[in-house]
C-alpha positions in Angstrom: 266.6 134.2 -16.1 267.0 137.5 -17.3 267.6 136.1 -21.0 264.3 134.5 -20.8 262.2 137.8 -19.5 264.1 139.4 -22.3 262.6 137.2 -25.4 259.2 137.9 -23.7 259.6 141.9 -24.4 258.7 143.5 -28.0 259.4 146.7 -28.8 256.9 147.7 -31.5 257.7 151.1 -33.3 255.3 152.9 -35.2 256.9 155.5 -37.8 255.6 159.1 -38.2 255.7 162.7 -38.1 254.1 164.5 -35.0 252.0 167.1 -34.8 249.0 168.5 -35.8 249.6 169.5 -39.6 250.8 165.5 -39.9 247.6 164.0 -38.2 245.6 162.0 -40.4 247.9 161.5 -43.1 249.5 158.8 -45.5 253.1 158.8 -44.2 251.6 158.3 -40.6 250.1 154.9 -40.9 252.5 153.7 -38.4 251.6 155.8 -36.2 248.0 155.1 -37.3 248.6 151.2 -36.4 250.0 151.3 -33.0 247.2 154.1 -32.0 244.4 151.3 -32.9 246.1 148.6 -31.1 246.3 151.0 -28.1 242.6 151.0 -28.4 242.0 147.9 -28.8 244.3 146.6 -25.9 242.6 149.6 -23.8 245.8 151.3 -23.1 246.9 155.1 -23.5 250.1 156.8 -24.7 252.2 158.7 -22.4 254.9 161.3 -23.3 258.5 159.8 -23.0 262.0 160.5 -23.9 262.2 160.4 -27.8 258.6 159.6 -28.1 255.0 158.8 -26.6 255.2 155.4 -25.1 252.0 152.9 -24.1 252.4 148.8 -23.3 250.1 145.5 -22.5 250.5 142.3 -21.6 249.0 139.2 -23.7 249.8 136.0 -23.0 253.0 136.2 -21.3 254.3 138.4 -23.8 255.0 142.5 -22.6 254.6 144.9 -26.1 255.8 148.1 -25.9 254.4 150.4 -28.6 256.6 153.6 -29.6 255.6 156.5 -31.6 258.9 158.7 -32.1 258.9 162.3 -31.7 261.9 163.2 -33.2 260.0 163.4 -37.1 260.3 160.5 -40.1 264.0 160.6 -41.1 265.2 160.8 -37.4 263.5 157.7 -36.6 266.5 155.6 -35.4 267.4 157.1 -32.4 264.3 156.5 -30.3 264.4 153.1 -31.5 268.1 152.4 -30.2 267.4 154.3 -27.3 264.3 152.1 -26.4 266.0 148.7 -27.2 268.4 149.4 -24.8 266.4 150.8 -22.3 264.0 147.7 -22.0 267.0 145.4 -23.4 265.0 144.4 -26.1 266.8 141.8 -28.5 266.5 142.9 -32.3 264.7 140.3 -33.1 262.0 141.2 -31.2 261.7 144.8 -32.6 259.1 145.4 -35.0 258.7 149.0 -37.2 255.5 149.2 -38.6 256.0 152.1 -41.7 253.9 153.2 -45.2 255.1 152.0 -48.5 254.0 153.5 -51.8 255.5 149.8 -53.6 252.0 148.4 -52.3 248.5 149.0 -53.0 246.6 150.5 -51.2 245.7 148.4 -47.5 247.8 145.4 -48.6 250.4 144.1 -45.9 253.5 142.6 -46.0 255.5 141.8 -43.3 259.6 140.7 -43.8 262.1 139.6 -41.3 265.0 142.4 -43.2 265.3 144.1 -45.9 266.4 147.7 -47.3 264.4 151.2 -46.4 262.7 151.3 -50.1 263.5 154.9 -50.1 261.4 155.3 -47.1 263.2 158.0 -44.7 262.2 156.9 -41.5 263.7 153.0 -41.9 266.7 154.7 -43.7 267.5 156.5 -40.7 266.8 153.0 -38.3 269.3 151.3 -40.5 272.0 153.2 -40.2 271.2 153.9 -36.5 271.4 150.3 -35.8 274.2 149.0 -38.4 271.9 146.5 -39.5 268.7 145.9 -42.0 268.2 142.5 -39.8 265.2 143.5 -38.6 261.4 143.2 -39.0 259.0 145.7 -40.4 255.4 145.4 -41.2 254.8 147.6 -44.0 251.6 149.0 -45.1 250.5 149.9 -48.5 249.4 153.2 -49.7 249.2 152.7 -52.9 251.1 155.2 -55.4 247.9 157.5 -56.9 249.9 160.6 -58.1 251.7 162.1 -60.9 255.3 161.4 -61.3 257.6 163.6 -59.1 254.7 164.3 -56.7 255.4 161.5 -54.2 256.3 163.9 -51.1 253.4 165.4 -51.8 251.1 162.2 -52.1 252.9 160.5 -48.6 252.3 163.7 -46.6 248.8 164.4 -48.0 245.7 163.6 -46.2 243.4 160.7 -46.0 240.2 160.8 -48.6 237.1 159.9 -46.8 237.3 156.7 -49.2 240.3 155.8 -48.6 239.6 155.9 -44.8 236.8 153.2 -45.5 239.0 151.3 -47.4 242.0 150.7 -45.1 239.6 150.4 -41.9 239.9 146.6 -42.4 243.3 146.3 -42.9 243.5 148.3 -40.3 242.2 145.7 -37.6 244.3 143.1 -39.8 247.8 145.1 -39.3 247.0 144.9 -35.5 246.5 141.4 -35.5 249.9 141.1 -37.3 252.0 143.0 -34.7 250.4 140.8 -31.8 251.1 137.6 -34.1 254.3 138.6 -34.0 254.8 138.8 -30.8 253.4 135.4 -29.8 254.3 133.3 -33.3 257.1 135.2 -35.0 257.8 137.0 -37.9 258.1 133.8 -40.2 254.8 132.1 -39.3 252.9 135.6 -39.4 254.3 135.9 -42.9 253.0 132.5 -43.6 249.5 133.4 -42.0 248.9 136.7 -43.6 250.5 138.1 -46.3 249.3 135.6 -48.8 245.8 136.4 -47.3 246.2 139.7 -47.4 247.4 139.9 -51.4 244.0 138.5 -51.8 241.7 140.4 -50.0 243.2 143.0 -52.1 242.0 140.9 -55.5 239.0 140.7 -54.5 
């Protein structure tokens, strides 16, 4: 019994770096993500250990939504901590990061795969001994000069590029919650061809 009420638990981590000089920028779309399906669900966060914590129910399916506090390249031990706390199998964890390898707004979600010299999924990797996990990753395109990329991630949000990944926005949420109730291979199936061409258009 206790197997089963664990499949229905997803533990869905948005990556970022807190505080107020991070608010608003590239490198905190995770972050950005869970905060909108918070809204959307009509839940609030609430300070726990390693990171502010919200959670809703939808369709007999519990998601718990994480936003670390322990800064991007620290990333893995609220994670860990979390999984084990709700006993959460890894296959129902999902870590929703940025990715300068993708325009901007497209989405791509994979069932594994390396940390693409992103800090914060580095650090989840070698927390957890494994890259067998999902991740939704978000594209922020790559608009800067060559060795300014820490620069770019960290930097804020232009007003345009707010309207442009308000969409995708919405989209991402209905990802994580399609994740939840079909999986990570049909999601993929669903949406990331659709979302490659929105991004044509």
């Amino acid at each position: 019994m206790l197997e089963w009420l664990n499949t229905m638990k997803y533990l869905i981590a948005g990556l970022g770096n807190i505080g107020p000089d991070y608010a608003d920028t590239r490198h905190n779309i995770g972050f950005m993500v869970v905060d909108a399906l918070a809204a959307i669900k009509e839940v609030s966060f609430s300070p726990a250990r390693y990171g502010d914590m919200a959670s809703f129910r939808w369709k007999g399916r519990m998601f718990t939504l994480l936003k670390p506090s322990t800064y991007m390249n620290r990333s893995g031990r609220p994670v860990l901590y979390w999984l084990n706390k709700e006993k959460i199998p890894l296959e129902n964890l999902l870590v929703v990061a940025d990715d300068v390898a993708l325009p901007l707004g497209m989405l791509r979600m994979r069932p594994k795969g390396g940390p693409g010299g992103h800090n914060g999924l580095s650090d989840i990797i070698e927390t957890l001994g494994t890259n067998h996990f999902a991740r939704l990753r978000f594209g922020i395109g790559s608009d800067y000069p060559t060795g300014f990329q820490s620069q770019y991630v960290l930097g804020k949000w232009t007003e345009e590029e707010k309207k442009l990944i308000t969409p995708h926005m919405r989209t991402a949420c209905d990802m994580v919650v399609s994740f939840g109730l079909q999986g990570v291979q049909q999601t993929m199936n669903e949406y990331n061809r659709r979302s490659s061409q929105a991004n044509l258009q």
